[in-house]
SERO-4910 file (N, C-alpha, C, O; in steps of 0.05 Angstrom, whole numbers):
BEGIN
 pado doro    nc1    nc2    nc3   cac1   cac2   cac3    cc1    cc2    cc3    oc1    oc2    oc3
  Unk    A   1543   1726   2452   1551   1742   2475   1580   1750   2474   1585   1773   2480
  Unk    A   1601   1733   2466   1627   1738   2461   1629   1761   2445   1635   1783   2453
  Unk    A   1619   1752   2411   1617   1776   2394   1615   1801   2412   1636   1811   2420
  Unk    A   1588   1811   2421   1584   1837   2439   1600   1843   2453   1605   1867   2456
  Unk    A   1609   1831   2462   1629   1836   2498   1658   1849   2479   1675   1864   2488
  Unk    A   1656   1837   2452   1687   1846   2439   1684   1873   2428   1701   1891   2427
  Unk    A   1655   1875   2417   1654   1892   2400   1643   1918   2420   1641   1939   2409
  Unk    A   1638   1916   2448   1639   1939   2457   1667   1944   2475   1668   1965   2489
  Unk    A   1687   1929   2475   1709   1928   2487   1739   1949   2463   1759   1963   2466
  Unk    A   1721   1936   2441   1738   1953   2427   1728   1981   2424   1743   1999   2421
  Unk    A   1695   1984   2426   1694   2012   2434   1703   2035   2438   1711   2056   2426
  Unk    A   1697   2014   2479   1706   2027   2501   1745   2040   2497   1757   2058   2509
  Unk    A   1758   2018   2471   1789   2023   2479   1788   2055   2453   1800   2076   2456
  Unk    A   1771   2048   2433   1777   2070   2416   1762   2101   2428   1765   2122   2415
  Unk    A   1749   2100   2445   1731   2125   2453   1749   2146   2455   1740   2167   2444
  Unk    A   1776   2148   2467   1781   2179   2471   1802   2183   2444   1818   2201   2447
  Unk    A   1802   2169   2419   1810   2174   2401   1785   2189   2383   1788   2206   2366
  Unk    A   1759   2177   2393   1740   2184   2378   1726   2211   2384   1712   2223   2368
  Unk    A   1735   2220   2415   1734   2242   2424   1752   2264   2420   1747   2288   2422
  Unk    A   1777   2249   2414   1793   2268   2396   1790   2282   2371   1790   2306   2366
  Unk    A   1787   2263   2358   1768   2272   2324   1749   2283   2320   1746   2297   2300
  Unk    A   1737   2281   2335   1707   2303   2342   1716   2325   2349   1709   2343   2334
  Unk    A   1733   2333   2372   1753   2367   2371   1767   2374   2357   1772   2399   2357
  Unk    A   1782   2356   2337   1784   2370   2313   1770   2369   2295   1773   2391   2284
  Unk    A   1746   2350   2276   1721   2359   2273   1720   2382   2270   1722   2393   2248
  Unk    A   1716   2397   2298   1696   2417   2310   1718   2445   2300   1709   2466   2291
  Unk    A   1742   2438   2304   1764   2463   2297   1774   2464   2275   1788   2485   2271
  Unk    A   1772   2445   2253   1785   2438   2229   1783   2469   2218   1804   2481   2213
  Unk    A   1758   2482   2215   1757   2511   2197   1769   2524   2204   1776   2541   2187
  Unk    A   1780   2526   2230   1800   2550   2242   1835   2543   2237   1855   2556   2237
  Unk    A   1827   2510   2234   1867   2510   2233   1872   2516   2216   1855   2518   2198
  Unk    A   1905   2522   2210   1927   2538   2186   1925   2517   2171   1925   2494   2181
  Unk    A   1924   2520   2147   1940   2499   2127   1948   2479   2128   1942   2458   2116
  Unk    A   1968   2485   2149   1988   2458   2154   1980   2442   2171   1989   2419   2173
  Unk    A   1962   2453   2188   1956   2438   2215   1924   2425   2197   1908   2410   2209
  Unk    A   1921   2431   2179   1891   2414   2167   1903   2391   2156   1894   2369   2161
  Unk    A   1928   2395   2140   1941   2371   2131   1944   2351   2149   1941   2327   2143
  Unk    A   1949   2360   2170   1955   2343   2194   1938   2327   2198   1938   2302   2195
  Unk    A   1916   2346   2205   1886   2333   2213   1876   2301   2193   1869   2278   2200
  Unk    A   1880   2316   2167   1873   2297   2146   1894   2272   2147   1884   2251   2139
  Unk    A   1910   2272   2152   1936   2250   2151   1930   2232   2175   1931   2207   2171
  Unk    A   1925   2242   2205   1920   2228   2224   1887   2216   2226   1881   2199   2242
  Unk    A   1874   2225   2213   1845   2210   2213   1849   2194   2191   1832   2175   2192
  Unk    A   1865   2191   2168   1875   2164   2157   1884   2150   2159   1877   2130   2148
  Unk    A   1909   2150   2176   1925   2136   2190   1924   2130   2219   1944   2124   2231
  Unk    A   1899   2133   2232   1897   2123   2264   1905   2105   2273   1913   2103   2296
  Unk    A   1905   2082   2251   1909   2058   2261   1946   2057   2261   1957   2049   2281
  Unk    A   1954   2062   2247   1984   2053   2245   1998   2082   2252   2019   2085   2241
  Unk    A   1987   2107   2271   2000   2124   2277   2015   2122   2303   2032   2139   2307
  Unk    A   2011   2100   2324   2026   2088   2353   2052   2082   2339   2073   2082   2352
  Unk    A   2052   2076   2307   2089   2072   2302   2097   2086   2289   2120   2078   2285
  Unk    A   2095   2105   2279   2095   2122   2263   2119   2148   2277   2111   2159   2297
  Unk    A   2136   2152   2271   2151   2172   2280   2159   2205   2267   2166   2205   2244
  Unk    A   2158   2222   2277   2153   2240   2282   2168   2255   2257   2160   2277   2249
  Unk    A   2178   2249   2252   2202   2256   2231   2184   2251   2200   2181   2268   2182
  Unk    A   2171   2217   2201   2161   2209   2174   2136   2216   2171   2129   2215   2148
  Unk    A   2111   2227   2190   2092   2239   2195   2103   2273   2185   2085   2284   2173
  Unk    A   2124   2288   2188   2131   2311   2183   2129   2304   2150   2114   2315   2134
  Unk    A   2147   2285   2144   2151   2281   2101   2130   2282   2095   2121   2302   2083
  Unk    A   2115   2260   2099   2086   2252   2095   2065   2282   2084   2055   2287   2063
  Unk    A   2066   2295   2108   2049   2314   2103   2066   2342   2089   2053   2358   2077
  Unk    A   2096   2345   2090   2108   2359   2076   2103   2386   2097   2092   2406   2087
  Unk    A   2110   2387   2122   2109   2401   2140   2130   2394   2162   2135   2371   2164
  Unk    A   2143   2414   2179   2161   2412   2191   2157   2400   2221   2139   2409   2237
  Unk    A   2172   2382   2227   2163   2371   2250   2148   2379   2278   2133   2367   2293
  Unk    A   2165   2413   2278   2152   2426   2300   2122   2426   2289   2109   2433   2309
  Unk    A   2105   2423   2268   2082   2423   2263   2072   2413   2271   2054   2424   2283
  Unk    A   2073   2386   2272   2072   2367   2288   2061   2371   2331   2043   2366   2346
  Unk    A   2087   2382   2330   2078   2394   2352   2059   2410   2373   2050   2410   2396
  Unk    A   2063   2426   2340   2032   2453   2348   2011   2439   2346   1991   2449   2357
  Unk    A   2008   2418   2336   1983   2405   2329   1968   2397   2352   1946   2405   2357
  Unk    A   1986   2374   2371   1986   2360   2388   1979   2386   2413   1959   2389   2427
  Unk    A   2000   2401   2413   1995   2431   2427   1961   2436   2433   1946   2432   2452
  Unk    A   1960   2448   2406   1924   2448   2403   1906   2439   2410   1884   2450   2413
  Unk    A   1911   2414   2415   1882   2396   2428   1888   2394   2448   1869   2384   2460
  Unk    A   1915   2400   2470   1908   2401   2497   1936   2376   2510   1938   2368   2533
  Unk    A   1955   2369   2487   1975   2358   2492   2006   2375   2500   2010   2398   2493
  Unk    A   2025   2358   2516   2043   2374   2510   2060   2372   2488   2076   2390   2482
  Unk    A   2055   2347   2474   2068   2348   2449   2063   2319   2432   2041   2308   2428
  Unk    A   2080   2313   2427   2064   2286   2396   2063   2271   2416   2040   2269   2426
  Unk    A   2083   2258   2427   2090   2234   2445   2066   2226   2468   2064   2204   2480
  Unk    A   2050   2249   2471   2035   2251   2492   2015   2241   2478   2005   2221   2487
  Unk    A   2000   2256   2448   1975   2246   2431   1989   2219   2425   1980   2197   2431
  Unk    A   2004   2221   2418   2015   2189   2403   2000   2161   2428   1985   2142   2422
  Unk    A   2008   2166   2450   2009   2155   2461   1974   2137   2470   1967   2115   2478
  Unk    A   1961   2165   2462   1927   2164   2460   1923   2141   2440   1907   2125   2448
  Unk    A   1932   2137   2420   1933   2121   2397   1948   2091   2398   1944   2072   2383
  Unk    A   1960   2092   2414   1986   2073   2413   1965   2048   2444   1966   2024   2445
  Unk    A   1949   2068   2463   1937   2045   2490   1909   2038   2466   1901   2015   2463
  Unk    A   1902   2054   2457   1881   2039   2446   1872   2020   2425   1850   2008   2423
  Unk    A   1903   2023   2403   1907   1998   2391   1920   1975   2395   1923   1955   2381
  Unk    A   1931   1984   2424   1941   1964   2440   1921   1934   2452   1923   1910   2455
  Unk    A   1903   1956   2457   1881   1944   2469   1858   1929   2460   1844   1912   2470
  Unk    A   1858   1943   2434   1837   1933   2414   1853   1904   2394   1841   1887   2381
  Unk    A   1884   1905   2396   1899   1883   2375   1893   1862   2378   1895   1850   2357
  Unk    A   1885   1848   2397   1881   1816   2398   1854   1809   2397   1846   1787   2391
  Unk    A   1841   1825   2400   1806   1827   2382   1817   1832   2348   1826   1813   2334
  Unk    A   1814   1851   2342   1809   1866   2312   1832   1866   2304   1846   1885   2311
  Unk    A   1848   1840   2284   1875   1853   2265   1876   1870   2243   1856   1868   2229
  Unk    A   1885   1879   2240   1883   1896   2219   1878   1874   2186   1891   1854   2183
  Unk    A   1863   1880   2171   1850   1853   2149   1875   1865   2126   1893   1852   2115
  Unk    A   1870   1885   2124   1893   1900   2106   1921   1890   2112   1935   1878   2096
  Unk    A   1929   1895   2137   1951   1880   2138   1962   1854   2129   1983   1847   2118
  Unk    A   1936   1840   2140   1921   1805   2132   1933   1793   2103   1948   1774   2096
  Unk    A   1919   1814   2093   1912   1817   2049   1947   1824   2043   1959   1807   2029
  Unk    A   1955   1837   2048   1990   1845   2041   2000   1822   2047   2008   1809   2028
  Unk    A   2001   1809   2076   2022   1793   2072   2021   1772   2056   2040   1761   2046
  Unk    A   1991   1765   2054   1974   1740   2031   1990   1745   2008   2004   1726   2001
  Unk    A   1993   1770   1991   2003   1766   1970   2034   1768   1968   2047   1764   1948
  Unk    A   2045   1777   1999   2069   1779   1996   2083   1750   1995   2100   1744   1978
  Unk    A   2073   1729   2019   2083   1704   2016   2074   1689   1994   2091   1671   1990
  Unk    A   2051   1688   1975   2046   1672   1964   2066   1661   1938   2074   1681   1925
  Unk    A   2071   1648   1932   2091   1634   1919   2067   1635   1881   2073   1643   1858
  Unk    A   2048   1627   1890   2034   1616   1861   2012   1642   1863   2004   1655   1882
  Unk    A   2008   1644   1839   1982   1663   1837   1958   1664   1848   1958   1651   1869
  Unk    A   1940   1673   1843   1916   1656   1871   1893   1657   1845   1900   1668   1825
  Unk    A   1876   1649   1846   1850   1636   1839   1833   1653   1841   1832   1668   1861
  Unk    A   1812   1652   1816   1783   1664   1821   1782   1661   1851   1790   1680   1865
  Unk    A   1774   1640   1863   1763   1624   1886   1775   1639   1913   1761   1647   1931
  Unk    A   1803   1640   1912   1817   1661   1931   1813   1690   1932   1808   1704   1952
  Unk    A   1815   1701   1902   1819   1731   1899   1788   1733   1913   1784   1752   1929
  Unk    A   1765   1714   1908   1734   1730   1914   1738   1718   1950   1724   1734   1962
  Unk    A   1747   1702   1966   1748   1699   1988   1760   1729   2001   1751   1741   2020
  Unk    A   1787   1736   1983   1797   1760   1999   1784   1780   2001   1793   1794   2019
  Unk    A   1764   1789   1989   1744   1802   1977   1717   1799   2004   1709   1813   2023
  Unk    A   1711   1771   1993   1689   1768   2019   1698   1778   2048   1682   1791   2062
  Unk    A   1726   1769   2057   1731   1777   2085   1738   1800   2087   1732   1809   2109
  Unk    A   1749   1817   2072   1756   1847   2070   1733   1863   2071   1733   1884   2084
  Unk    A   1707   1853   2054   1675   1864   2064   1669   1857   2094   1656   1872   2109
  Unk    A   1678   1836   2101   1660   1833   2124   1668   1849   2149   1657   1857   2170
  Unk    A   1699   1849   2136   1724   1872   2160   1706   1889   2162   1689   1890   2179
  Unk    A   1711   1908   2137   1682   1931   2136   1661   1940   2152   1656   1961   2165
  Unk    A   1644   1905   2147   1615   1913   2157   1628   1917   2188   1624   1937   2201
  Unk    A   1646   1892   2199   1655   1898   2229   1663   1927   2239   1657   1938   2260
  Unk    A   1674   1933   2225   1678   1968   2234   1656   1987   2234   1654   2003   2253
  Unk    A   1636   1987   2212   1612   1995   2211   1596   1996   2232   1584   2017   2237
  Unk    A   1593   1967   2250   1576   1964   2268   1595   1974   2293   1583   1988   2309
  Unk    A   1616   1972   2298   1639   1984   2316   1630   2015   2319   1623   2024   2341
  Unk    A   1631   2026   2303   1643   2061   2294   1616   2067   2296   1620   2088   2308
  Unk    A   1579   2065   2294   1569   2069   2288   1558   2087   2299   1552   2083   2323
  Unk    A   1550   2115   2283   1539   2139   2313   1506   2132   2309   1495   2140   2289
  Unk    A   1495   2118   2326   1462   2126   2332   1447   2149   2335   1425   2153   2326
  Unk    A   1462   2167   2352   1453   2192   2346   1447   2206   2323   1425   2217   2320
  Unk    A   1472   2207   2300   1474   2214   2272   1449   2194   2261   1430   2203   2248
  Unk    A   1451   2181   2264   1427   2160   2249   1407   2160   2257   1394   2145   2242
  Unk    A   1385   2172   2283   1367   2184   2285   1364   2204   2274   1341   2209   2266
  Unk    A   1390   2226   2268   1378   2258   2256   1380   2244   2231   1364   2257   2217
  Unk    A   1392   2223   2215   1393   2226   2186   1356   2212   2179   1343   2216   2159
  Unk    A   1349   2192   2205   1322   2180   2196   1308   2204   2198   1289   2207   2182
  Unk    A   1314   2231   2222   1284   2246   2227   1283   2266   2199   1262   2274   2190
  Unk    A   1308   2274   2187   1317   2295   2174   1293   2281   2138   1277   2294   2124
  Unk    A   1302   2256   2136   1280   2246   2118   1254   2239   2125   1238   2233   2107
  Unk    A   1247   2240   2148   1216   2239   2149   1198   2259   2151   1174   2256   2150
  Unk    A   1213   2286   2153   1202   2319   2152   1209   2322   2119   1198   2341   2108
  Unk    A   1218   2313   2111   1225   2327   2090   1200   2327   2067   1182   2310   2070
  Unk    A   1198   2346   2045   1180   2342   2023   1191   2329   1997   1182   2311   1983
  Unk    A   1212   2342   1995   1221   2322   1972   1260   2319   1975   1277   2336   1982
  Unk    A   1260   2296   1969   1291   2287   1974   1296   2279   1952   1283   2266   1935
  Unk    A   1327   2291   1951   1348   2298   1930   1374   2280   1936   1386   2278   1958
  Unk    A   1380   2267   1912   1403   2246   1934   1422   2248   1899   1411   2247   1877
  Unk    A   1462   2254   1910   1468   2260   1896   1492   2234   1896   1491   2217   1914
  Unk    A   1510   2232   1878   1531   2212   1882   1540   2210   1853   1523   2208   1836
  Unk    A   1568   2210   1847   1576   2202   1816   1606   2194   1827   1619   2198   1847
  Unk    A   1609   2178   1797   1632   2160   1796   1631   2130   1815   1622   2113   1799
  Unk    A   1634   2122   1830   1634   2100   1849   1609   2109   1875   1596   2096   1891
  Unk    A   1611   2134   1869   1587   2129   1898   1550   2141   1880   1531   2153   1891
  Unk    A   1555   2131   1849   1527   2136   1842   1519   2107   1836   1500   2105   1820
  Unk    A   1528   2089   1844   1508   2061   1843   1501   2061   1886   1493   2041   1898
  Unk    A   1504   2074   1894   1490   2079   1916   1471   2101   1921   1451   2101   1935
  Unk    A   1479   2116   1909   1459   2132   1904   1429   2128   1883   1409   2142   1881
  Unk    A   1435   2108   1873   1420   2094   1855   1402   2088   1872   1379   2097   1873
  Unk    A   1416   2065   1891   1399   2050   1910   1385   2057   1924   1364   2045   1929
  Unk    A   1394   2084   1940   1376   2089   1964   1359   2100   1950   1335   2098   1957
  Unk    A   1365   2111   1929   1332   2131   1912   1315   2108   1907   1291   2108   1914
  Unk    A   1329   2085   1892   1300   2065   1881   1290   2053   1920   1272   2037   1921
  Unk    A   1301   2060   1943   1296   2042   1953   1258   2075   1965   1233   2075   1965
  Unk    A   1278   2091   1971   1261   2109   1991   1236   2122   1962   1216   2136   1967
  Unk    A   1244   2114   1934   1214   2115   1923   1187   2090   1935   1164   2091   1927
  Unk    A   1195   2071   1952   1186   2055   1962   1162   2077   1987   1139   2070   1994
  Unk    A   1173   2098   1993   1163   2108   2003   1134   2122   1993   1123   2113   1973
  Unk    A   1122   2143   2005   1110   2168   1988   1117   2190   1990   1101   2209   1991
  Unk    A   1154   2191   1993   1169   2210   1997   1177   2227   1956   1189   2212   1941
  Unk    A   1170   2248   1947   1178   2254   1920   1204   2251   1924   1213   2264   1943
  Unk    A   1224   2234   1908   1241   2224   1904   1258   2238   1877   1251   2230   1855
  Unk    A   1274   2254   1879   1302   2253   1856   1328   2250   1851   1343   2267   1861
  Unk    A   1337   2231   1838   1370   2217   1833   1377   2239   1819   1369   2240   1796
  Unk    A   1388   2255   1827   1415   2271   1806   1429   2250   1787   1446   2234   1794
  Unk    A   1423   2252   1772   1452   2238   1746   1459   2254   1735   1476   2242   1723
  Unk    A   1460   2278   1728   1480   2294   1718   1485   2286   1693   1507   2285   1684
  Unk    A   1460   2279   1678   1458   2267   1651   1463   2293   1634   1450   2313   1640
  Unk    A   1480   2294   1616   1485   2317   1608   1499   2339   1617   1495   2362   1608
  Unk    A   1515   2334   1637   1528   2355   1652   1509   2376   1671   1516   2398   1677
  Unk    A   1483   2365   1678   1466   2378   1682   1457   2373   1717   1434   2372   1725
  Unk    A   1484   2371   1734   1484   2368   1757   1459   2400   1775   1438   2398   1788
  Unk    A   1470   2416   1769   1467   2442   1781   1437   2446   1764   1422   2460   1777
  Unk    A   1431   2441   1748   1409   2453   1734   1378   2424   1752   1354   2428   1759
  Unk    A   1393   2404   1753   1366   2383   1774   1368   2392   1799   1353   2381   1815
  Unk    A   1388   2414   1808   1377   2420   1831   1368   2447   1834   1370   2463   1854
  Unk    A   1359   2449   1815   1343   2486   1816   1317   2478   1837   1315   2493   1856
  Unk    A   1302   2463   1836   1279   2470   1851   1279   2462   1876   1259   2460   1891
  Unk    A   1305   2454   1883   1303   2445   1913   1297   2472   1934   1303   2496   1931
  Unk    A   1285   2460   1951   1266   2484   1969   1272   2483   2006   1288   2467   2014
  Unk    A   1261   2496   2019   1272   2497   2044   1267   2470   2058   1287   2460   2069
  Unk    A   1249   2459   2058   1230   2437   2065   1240   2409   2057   1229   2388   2066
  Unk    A   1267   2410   2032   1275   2394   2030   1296   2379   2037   1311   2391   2053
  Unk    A   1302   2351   2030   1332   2354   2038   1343   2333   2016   1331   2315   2003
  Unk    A   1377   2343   2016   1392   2329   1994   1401   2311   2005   1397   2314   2029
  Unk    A   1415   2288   2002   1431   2268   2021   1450   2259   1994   1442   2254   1970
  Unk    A   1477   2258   2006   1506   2274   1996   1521   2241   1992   1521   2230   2015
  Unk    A   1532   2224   1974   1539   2204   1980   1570   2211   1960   1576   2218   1937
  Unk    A   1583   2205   1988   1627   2220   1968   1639   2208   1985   1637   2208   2010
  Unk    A   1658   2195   1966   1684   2190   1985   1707   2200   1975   1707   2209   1952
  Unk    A   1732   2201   1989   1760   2209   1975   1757   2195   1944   1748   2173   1938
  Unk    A   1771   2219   1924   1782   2244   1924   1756   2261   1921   1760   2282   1908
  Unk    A   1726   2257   1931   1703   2272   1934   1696   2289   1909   1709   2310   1907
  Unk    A   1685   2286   1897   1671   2294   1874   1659   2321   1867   1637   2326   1877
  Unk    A   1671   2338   1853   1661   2371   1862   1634   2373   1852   1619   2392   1857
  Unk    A   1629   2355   1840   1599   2358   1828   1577   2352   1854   1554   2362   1858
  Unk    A   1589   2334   1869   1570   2336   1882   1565   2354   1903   1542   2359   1910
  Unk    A   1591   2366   1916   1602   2395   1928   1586   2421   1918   1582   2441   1931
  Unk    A   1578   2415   1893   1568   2434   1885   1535   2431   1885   1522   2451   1891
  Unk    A   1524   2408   1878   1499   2408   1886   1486   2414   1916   1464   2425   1920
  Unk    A   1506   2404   1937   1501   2405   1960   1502   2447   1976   1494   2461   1995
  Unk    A   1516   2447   1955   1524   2487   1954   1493   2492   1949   1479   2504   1966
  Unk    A   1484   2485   1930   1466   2502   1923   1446   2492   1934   1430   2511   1938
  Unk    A   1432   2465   1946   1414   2465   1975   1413   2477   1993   1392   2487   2001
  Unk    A   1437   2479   2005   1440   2504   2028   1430   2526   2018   1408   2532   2029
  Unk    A   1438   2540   2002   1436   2561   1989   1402   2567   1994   1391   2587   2002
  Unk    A   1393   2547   1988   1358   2542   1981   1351   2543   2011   1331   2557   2015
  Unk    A   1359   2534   2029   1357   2529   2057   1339   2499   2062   1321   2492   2077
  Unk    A   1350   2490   2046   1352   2455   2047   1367   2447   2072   1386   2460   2081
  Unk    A   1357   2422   2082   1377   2408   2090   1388   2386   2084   1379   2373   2066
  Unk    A   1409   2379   2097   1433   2362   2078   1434   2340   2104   1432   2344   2128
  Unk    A   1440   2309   2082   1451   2277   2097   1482   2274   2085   1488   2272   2061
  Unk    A   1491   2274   2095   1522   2261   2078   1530   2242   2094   1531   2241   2118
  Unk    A   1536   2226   2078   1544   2199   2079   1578   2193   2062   1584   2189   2039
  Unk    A   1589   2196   2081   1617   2197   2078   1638   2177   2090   1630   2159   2105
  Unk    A   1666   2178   2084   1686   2163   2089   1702   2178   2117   1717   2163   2131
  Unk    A   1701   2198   2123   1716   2219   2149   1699   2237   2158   1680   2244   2143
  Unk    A   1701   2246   2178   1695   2267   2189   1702   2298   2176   1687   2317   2175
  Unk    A   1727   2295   2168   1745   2310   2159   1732   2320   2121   1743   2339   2110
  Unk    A   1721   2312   2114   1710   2316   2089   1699   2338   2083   1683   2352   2095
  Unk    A   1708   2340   2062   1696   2365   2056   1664   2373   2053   1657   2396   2049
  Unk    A   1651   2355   2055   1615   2361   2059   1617   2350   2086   1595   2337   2089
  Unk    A   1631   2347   2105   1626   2334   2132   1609   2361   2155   1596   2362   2176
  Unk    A   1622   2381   2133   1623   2414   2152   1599   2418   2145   1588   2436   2159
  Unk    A   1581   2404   2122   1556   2416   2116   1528   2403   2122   1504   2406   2117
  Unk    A   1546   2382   2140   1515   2365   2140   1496   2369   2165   1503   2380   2186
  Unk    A   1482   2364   2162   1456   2369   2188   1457   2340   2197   1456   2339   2222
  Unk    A   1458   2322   2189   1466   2303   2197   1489   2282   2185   1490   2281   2161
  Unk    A   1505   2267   2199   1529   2262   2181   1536   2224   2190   1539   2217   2214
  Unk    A   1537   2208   2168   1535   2179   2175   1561   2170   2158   1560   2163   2134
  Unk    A   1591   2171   2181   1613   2162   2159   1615   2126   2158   1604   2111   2174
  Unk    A   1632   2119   2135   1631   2090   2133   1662   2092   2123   1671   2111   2111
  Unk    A   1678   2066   2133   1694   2064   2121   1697   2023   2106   1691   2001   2115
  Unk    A   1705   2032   2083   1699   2001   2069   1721   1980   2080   1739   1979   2097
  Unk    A   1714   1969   2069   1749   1945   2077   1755   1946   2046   1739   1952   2028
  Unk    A   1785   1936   2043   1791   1930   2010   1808   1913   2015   1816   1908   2038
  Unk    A   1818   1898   1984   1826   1876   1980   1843   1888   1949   1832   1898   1929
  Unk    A   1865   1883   1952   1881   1889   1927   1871   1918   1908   1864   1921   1885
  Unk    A   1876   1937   1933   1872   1955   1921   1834   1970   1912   1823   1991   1906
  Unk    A   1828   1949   1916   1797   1954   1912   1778   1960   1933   1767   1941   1944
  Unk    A   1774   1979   1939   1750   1988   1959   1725   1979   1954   1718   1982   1931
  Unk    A   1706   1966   1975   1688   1946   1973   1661   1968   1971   1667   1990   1981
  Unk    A   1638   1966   1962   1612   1987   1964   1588   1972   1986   1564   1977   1988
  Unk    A   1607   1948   2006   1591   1925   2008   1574   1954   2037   1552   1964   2032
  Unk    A   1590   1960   2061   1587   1976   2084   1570   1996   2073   1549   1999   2086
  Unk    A   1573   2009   2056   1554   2028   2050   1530   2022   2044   1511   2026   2060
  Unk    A   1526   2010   2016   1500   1990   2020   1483   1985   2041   1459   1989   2044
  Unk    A   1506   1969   2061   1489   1966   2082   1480   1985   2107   1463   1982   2124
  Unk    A   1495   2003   2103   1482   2022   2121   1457   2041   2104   1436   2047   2116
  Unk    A   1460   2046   2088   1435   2052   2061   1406   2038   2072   1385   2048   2082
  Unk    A   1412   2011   2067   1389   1999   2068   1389   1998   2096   1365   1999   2100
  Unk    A   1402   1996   2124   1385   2010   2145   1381   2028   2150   1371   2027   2172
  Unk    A   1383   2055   2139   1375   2074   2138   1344   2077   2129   1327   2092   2139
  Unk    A   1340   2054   2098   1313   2061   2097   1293   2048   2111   1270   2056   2111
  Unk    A   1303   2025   2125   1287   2011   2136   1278   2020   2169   1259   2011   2183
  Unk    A   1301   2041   2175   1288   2057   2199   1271   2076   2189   1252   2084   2203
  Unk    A   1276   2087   2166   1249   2101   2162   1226   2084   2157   1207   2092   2170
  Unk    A   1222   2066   2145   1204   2058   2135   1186   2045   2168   1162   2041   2174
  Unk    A   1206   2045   2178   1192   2032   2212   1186   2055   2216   1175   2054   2238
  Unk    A   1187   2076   2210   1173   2106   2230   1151   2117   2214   1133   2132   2224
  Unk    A   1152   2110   2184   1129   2118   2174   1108   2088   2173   1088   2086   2158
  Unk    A   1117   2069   2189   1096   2048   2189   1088   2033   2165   1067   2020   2163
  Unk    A   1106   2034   2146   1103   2019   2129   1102   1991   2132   1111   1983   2153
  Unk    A   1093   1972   2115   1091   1948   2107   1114   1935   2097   1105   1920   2080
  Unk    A   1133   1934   2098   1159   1932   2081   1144   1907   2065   1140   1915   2042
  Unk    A   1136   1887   2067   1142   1855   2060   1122   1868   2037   1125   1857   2015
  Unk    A   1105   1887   2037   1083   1894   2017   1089   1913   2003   1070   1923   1992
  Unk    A   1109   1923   1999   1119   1948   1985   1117   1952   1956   1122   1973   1944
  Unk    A   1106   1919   1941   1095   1925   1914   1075   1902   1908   1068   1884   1924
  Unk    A   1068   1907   1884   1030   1894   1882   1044   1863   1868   1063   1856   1855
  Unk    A   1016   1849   1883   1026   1824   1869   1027   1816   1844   1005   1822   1833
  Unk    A   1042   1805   1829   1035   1807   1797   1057   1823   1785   1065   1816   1763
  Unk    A   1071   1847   1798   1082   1865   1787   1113   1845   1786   1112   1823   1798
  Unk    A   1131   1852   1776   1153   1843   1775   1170   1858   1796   1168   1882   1798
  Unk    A   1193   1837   1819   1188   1837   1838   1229   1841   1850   1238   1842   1872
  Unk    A   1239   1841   1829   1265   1844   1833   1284   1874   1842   1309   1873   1845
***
C-alpha cells in the first residue's frame, strides 16, 4: 500500500510536466530550429532543469538566451522562470520519494577510495535496472498500450524492426508474438537488405519500430516505407520527441536506468513481454501451453 500511495504521488506531482510535453509533442513540427533544440534538451534534462540557469541552457543548446524565452512564450508562459518553475514544484515534490539513482551511481564512484568488485559493479547495475523498471511503471501510458495491444490484434502480418542495441529486443518480441498465429517478420537487415524485407508489407499490416538515441536511420527508413504501404506503425521509444514518435499510431516510450555509462535493455524487455502477454490475454491464448511437450522448451 505504501509502494502505491508513492508511486501515484509522484504521478500526481509530475502530471503538468507531462502535460507540458504532450503540447510540445503536438507542436514540435511547427517549431524553428532552435526552438526544437530546445524541445529536445528539456525532455532530457527534466529532471535537473529546476537548477539549471538560463544562460547554461542557452550554451547547451547553442542558442541565444532570448530563445529560451520564446520557447517558454510558446506554451503559454511569460517566460523561463515561470516554465522553470513547473519543473522545479514537481521535483520538489517527488525528491524524498524518487532520488535520482544516477546521481546515486556518480557519487559511488566519486567517493570510492578502492576499485569496486565484480560483486559491486553488477549490484550497481541491478539497482540502476530496477530505477528503470520504477519509472516504467511511474510514466506508463495505458492508453498507448491498449492502441499498441489493439493495433497487433487487427493486424495480418507484423513487421518488427530494431538494429544495433535495440535488435536483441526486437529479436524478442518477434520470437515471443510467433507464439502467436500472428505471420511474424524480424527485419535483420542481413545483407544490407533492410528496405528490400519490407517490400511486401501491406495496408493491413503493422511494423513495430524499436530505437533509441542516436536512432537508427535504417530503421527510419523501414518505418517510411510502411506508411508508404499504408501500414500501421508501434514505436517503442526513449522520448516523445523522436524522430518515429511523429509516426506512430501508437507510441510506448521507456526510459532505462544506467550504471557507468551503460544503459540497461532490462525496462524494455519488460515492457515487450507485457505487451505480448496482453495480447496473448485478448486472443485467449493458453500462455503456460504455448509449446508441445517433448519439444525443447527454453
Amino acid at each position: 500500500m505504501a509502494q502505491q500511495a508513492t508511486e501515484e504521488k509522484n504521478m500526481a506531482a509530475t502530471a503538468p510536466i507531462e502535460q507540458l510535453m504532450q503540447h510540445i509533442a503536438a507542436e514540435y513540427d511547427n517549431l524553428s530550429r532552435q526552438l526544437k533544440v530546445i524541445a529536445q534538451y528539456i525532455e532530457k534534462h527534466r529532471a535537473s532543469l529546476m537548477l539549471e540557469r538560463i544562460s547554461d541552457i542557452a550554451t547547451a543548446c547553442d542558442v541565444q538566451p532570448s530563445a529560451i524565452v520564446r520557447f517558454a512564450q510558446r506554451f503559454g508562459y511569460t517566460g523561463f522562470s515561470e516554465m522553470q518553475d513547473v519543473f522545479r514544484q514537481a521535483y520538489t515534490d517527488q525528491a524524498g520519494a524518487t532520488p535520482d539513482y544516477q546521481q546515486r551511481i556518480r557519487k559511488l564512484i566519486s567517493t570510492r577510495d578502492a576499485a569496486l568488485s565484480a560483486g559491486d559493479l553488477t549490484r550497481e547495475f541491478v539497482g540502476a535496472s530496477r530505477a528503470g523498471l520504477d519509472d516504467l511503471a511511474a510514466g506508463l501510458d495505458d492508453a498507448q498500450l491498449e492502441a499498441a495491444v489493439n493495433l497487433l490484434l487487427k493486424a495480418d502480418n507484423i513487421y518488427v524492426i530494431g538494429v544495433r542495441r535495440s535488435f536483441p529486443i526486437a529479436s524478442y518480441i518477434a520470437y515471443a508474438l510467433e507464439h502467436t498465429d500472428k505471420r511474424v517478420h524480424l527485419i535483420s537487415g542481413l545483407g544490407g537488405m533492410h528496405r528490400e524485407q519490407m517490400r511486401s508489407v501491406r495496408e493491413r499490416d503493422v511494423a513495430i519500430a524499436i530505437s533509441f538515441s542516436p536512432y537508427g536511420k535504417e530503421t527510419q527508413q523501414c518505418i517510411k516505407a510502411a506508411q508508404d504501404k499504408g501500414a500501421k506503425v508501434l514505436v517503442i521509444t526513449d522520448s516523445k520527441l523522436a524522430p518515429l514518435a511523429r509516426a506512430a499510431d501508437a507510441l510506448l516510450t521507456v526510459t532505462e536506468g544506467s550504471a557507468f555509462a551503460f544503459r540497461s535493455l532490462t525496462s524494455t524487455i519488460c515492457l515487450c513481454q507485457a505487451l505480448f502477454i496482453a495480447l496473448a490475454y485478448k486472443l485467449e491464448l493458453d500462455i503456460e501451453e504455448i509449446h508441445t511437450p517433448g519439444e525443447h522448451d527454453d
